[in-house]
SERO-4910 file (N, C-alpha, C, O; in steps of 0.05 Angstrom, whole numbers):
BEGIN
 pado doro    nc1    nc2    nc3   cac1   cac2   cac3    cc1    cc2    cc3    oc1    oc2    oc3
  Unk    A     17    -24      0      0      0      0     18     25      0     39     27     11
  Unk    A      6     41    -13     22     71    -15     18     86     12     -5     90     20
  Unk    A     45     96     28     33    115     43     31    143     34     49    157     25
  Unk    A     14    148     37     18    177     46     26    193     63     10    195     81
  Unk    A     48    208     64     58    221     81     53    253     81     63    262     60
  Unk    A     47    262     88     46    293     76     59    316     90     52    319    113
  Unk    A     79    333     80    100    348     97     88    366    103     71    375     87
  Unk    A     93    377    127     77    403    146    106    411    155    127    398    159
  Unk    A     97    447    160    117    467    158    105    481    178     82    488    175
  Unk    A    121    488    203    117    495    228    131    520    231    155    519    227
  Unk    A    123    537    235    145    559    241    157    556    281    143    555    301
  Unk    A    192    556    277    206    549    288    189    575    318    171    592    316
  Unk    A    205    564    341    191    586    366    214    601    360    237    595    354
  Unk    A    199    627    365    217    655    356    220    660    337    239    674    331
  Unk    A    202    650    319    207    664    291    198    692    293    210    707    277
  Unk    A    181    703    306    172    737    305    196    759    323    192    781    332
  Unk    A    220    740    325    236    765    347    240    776    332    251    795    344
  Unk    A    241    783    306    251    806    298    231    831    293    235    855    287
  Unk    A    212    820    298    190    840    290    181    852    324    163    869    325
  Unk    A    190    845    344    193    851    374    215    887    369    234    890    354
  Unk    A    204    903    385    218    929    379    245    920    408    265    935    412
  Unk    A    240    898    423    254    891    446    279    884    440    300    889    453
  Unk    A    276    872    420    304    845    403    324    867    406    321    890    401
  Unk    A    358    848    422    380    866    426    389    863    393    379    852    374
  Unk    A    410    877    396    439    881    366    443    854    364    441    839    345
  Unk    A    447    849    385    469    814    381    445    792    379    452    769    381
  Unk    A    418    797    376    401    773    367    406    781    337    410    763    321
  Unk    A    407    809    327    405    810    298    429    804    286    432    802    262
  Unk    A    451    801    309    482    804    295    480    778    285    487    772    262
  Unk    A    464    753    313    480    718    304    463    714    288    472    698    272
  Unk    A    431    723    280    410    723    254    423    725    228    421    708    210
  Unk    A    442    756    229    457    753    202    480    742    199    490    740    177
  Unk    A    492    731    222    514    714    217    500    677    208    512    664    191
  Unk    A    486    671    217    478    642    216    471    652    172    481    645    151
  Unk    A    449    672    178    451    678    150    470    674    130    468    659    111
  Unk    A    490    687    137    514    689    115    532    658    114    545    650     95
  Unk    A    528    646    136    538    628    137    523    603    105    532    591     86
  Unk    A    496    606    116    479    587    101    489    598     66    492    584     45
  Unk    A    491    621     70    500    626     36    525    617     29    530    605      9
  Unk    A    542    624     48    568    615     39    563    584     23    569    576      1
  Unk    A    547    567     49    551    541     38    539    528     13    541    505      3
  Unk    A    524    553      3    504    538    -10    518    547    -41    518    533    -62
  Unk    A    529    573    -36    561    583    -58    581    554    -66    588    541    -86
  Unk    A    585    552    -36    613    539    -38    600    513    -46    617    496    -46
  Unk    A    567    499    -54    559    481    -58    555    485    -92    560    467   -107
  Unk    A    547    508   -100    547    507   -141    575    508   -142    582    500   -165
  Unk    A    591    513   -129    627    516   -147    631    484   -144    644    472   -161
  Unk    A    620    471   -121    633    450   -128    622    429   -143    634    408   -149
  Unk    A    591    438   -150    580    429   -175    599    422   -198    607    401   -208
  Unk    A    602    451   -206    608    464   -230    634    448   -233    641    440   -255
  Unk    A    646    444   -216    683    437   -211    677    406   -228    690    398   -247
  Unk    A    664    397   -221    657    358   -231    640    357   -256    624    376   -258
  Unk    A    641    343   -270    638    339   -290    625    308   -290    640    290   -297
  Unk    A    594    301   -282    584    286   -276    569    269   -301    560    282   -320
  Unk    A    566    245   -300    534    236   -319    509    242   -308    512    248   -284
  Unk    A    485    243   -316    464    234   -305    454    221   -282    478    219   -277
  Unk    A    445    214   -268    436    201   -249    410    178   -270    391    184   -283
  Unk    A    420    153   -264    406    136   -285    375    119   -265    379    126   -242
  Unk    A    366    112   -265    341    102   -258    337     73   -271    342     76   -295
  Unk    A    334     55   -267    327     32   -280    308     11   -264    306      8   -240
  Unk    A    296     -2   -283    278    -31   -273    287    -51   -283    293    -51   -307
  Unk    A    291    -73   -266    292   -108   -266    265   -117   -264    248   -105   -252
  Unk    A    261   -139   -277    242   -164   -277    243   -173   -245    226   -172   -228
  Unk    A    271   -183   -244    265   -195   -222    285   -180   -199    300   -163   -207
  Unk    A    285   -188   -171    299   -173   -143    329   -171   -147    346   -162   -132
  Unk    A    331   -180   -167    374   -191   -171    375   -158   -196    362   -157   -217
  Unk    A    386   -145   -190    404   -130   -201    416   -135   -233    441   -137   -234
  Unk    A    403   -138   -257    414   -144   -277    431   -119   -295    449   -123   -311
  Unk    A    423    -97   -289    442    -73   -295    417    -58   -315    398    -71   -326
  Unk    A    422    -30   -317    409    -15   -336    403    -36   -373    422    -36   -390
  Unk    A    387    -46   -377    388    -57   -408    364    -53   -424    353    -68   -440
  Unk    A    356    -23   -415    336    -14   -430    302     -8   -409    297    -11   -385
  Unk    A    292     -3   -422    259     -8   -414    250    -37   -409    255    -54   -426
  Unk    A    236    -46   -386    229    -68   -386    196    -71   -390    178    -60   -378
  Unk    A    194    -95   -416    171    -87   -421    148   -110   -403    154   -133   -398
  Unk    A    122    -99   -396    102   -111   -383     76   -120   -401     73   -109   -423
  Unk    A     65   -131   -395     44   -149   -414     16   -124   -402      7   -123   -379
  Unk    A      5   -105   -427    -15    -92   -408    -43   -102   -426    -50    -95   -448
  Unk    A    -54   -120   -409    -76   -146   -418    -88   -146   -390    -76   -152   -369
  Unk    A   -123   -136   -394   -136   -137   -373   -141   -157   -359   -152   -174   -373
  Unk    A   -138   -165   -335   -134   -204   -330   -110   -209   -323   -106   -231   -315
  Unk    A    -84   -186   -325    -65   -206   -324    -51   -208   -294    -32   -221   -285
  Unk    A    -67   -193   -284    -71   -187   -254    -39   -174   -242    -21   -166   -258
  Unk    A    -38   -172   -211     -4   -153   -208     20   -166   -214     30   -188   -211
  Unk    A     23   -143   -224     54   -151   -241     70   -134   -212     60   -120   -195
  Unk    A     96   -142   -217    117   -133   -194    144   -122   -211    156   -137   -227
  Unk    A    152   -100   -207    174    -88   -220    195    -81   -199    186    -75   -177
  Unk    A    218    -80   -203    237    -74   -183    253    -50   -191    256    -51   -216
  Unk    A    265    -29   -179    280     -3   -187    308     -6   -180    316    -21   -163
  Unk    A    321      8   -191    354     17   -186    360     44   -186    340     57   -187
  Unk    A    377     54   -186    395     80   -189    422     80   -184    433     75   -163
  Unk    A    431     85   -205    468     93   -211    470    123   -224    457    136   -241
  Unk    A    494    127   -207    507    157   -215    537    154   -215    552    171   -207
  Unk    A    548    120   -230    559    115   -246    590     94   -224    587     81   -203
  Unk    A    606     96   -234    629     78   -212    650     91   -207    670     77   -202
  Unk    A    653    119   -207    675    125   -210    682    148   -179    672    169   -173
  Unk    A    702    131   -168    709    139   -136    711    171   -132    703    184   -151
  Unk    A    717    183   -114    724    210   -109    753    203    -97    758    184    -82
  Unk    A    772    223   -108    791    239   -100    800    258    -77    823    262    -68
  Unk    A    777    267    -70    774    286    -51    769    274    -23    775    251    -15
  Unk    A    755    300     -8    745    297     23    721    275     22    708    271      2
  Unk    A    717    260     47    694    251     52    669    254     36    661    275     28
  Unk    A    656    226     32    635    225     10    609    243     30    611    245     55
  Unk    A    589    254     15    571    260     28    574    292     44    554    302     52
  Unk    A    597    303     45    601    328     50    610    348     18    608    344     -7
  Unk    A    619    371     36    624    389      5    648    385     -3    655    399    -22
  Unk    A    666    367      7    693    366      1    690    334    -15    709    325    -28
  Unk    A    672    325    -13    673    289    -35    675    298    -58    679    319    -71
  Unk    A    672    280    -61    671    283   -100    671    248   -112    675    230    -96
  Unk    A    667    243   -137    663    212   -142    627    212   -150    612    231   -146
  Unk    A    620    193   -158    592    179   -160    570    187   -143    550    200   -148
  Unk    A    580    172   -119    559    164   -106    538    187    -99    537    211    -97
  Unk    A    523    162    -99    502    179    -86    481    182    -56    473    161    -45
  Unk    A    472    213    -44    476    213    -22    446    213    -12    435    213     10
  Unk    A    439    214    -40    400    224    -40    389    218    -60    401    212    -81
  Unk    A    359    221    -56    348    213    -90    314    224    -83    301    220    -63
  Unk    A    307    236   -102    276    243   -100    276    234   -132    291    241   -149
  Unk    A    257    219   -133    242    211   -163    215    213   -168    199    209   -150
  Unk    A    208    218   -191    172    215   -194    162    202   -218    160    213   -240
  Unk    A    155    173   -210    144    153   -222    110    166   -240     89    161   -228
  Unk    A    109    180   -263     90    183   -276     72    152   -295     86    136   -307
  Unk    A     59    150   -295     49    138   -309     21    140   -334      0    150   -327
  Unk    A     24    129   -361     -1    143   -373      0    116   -385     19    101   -385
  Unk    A    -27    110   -399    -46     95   -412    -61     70   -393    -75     74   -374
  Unk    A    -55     42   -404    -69     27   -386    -68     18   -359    -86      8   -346
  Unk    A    -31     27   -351    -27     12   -333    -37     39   -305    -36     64   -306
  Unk    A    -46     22   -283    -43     25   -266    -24     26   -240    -13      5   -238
  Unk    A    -16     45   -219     11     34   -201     -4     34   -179    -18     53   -173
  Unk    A     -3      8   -162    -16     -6   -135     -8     -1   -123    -21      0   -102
  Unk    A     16      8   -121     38      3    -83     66      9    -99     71      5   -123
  Unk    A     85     19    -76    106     18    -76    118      8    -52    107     12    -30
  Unk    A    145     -9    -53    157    -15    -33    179     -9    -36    195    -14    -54
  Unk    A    180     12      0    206     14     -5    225      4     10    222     -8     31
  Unk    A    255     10    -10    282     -4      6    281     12     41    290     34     47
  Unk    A    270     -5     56    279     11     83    309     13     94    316     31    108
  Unk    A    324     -6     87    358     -2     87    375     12     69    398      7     62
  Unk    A    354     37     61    369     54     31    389     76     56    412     73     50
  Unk    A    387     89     75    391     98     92    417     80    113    411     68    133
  Unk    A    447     81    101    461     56    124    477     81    138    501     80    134
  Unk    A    468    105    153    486    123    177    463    114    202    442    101    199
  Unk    A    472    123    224    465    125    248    427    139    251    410    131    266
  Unk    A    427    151    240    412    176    228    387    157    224    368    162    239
  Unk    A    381    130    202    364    112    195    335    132    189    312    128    197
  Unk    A    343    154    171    325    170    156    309    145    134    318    129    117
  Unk    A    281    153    145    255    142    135    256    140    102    268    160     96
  Unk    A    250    127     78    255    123     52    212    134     53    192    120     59
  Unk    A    213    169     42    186    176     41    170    159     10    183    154    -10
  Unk    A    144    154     12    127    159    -11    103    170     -8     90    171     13
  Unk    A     95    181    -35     75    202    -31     62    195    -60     78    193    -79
  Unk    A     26    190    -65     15    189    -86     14    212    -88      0    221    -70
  Unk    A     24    231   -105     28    263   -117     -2    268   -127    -14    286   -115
  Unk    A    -17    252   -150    -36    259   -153    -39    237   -179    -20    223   -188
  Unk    A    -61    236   -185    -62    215   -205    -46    203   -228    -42    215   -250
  Unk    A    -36    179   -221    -13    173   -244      8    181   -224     25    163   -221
  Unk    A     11    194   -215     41    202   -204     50    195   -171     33    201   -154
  Unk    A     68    187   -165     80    174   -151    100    184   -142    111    191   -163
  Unk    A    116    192   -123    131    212   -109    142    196    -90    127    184    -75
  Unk    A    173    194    -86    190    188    -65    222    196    -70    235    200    -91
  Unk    A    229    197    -42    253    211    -41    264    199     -7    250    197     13
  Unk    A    297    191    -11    308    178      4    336    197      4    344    210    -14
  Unk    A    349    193     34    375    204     36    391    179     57    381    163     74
  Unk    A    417    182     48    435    166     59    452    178     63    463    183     41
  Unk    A    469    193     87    490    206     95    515    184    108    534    193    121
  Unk    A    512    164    102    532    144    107    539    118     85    544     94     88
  Unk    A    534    139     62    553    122     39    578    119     35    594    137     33
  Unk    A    582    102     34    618    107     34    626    114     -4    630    136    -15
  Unk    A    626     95    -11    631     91    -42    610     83    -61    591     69    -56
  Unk    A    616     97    -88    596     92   -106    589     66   -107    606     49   -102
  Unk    A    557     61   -116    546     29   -120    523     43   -124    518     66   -118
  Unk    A    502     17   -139    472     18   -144    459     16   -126    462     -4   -112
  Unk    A    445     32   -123    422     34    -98    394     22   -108    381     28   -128
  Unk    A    390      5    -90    368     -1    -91    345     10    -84    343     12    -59
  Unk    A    321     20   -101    290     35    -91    279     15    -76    282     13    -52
  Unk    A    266      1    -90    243    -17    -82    239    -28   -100    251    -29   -121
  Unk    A    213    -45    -90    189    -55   -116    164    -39   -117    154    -27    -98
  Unk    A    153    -42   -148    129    -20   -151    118    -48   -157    131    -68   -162
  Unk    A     84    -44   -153     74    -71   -159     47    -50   -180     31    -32   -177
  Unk    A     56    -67   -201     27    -51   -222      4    -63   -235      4    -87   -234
  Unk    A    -18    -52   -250    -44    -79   -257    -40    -53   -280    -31    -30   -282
  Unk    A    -56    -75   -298    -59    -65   -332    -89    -69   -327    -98    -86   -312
  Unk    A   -110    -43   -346   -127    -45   -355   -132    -57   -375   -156    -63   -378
  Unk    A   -115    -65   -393   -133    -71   -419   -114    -55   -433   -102    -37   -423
  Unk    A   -109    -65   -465    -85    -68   -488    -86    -32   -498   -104    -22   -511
  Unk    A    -64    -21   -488    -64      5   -493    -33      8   -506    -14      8   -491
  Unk    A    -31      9   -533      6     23   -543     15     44   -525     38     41   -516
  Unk    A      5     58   -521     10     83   -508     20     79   -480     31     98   -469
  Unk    A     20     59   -467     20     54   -436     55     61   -427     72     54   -443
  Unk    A     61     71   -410     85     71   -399     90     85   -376     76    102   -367
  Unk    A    113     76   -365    121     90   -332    143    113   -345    161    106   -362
  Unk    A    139    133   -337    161    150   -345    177    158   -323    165    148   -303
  Unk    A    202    172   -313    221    173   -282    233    192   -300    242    196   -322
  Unk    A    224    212   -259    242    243   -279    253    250   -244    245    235   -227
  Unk    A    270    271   -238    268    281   -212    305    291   -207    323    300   -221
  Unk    A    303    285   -189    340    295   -184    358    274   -153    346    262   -135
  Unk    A    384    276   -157    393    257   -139    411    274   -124    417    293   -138
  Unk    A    424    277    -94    447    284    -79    473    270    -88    480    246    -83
  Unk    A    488    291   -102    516    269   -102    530    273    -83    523    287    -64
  Unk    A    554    261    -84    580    266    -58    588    294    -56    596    302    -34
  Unk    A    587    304    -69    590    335    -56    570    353    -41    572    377    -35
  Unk    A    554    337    -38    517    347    -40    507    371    -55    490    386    -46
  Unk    A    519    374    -80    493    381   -112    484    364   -116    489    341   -109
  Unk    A    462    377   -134    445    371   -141    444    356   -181    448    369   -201
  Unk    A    438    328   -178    453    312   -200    424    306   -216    410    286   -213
  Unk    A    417    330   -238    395    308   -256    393    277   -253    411    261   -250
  Unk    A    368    273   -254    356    237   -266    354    242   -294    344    264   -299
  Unk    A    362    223   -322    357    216   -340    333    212   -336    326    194   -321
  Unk    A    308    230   -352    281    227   -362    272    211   -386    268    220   -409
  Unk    A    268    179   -376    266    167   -399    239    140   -391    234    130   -369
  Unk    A    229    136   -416    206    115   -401    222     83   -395    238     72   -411
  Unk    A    213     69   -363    229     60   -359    215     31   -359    228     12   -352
  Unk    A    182     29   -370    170      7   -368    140     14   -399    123     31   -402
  Unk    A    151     -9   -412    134      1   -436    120    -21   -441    129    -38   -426
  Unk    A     99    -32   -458     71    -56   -463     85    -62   -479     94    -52   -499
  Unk    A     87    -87   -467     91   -114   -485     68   -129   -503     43   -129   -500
  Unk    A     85   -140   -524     59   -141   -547     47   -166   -525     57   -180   -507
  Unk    A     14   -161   -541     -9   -187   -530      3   -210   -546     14   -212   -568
  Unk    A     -2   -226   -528     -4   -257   -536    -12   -260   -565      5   -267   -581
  Unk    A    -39   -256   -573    -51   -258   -604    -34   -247   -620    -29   -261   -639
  Unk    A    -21   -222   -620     -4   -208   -638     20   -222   -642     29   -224   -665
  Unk    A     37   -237   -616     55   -255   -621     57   -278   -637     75   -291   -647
  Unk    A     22   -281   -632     23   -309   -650      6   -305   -672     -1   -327   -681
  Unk    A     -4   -284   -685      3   -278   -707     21   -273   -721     19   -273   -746
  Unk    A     38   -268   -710     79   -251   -722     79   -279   -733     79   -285   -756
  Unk    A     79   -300   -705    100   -322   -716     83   -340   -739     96   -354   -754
  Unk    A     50   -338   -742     34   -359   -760     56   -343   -788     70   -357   -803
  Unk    A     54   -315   -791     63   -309   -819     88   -306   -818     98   -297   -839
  Unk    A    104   -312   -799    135   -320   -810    137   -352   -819    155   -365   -830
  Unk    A    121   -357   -812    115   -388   -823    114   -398   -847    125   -415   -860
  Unk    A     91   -376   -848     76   -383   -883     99   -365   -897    109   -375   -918
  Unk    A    107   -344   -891    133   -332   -915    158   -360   -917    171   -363   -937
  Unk    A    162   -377   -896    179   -390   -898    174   -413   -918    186   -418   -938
  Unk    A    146   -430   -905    141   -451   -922    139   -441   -960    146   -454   -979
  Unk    A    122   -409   -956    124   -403   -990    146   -405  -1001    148   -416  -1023
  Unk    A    170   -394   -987    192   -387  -1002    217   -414  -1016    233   -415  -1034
  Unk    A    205   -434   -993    223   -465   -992    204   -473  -1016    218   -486  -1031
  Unk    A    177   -471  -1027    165   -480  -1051    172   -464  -1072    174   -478  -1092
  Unk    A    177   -438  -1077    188   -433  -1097    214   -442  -1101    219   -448  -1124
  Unk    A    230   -445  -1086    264   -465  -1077    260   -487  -1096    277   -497  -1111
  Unk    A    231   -495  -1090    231   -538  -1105    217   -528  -1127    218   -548  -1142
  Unk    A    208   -516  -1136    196   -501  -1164    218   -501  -1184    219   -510  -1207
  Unk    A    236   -490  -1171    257   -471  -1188    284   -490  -1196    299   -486  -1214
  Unk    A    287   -519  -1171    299   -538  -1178    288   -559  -1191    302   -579  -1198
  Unk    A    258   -558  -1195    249   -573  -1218    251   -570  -1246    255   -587  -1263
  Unk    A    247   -546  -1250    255   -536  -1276    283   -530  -1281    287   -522  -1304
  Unk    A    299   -531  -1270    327   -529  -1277    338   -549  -1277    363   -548  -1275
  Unk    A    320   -586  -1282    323   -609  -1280    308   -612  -1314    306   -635  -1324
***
């Protein structure tokens, strides 16, 4: 089952001291110092963007729980009847180590990755039932919750952080479990969103559909009745053609 989680925004106690005519110099001095501070880091966080020279952040689905590697779209049978199908997710932001400070701060650098928010869209027949998520996506002390959120119809929303990665590797999401309405070309999961790398920027997801309809049964076995009959025709013109050249 999907949870729903839904984020609520509290204003912190003392958020109105400044609007108090009471407030001393030195509440406004450490206000604009904590301020400047937050900019610095968030500066010293696009330069070290800019400094790396990253791929994509890739997204992928397996058939089954074993890890077979990015090898395209995996396609699903969307045939009313064919009851839940089970898909499994990945994410790589590639193998290549950092050089630098500690993964996960502003001094890493390398692959890995330290976060991930994704949004599972979906359009035509298929339906998405549930998501499960990896609750061990999170290996620091910290054991930050792996959120999901139904965004709104078709769409699907989650986002996980891990501040105790050491080195790049594929992270595992979960499993999505999905049902087909009935034979639609059009049907597909599309994955779009952004990932935390080791420096903590901010690393595009490759926007690409990651689960597309597999042909129906009848269509397959129509393909193969007329590769048949082109075969058997073509082997009789073969004995045609060595009759007369007899």
């Amino acid at each position: 089952m999907i949870n729903q989680l839904p984020f609520e925004m509290t204003a912190p106690p003392g958020a109105r001291l400044l609007q108090s005519p009471s407030v001393s110099w030195r509440v406004v001095l450490a206000v604009t110092l904590v301020m400047g501070i937050v900019i610095a880091l968030c500066v010293g966080a696009a330069d070290s963007a800019s400094a790396q020279t990253l791929e994509p952040v890739q997204v992928y689905a397996t058939y089954g729980s074993a890890d077979t590697g990015p090898n395209g779209p995996v396609s699903i049978l969307d045939t009313a009847g064919a009851g839940i199908q089970r898909v499994y997710f990945w994410a790589t932001g590639g193998s290549e180590e950092g050089a630098t400070g500690p993964v996960c701060t502003q001094e890493g650098g390398g692959d890995a990755l330290c976060g991930i928010s994704f949004t599972l869209s979906v359009t035509g027949g298929y339906q998405m039932v549930g998501f499960l998520p990896n609750l061990d996506f999170d290996k620091s002390d910290a054991h930050l919750p792996f959120r999901m959120m139904l965004a709104s119809t078709g769409k699907l929303v989650g986002n996980a952080f891990d501040l105790g990665v050491a080195t790049p590797e594929i992270r595992y999401l979960g499993e999505l479990r999905l049902r087909a309405n009935g034979a639609n070309d059009d049907s597909q999961i599309v994955v779009t969103g952004d990932a935390i790398g080791a420096d903590l920027s901010m690393r595009n997801i490759t926007q690409e559909a990651i689960i597309v309809p597999e042909p129906a049964a009848p269509l397959m076995l129509g393909a193969g009745v007329l590769c048949l009959l082109l075969s058997v025709s073509t082997r009789r013109r073969h004995s045609l053609s060595e009759l007369r050249a007899r």
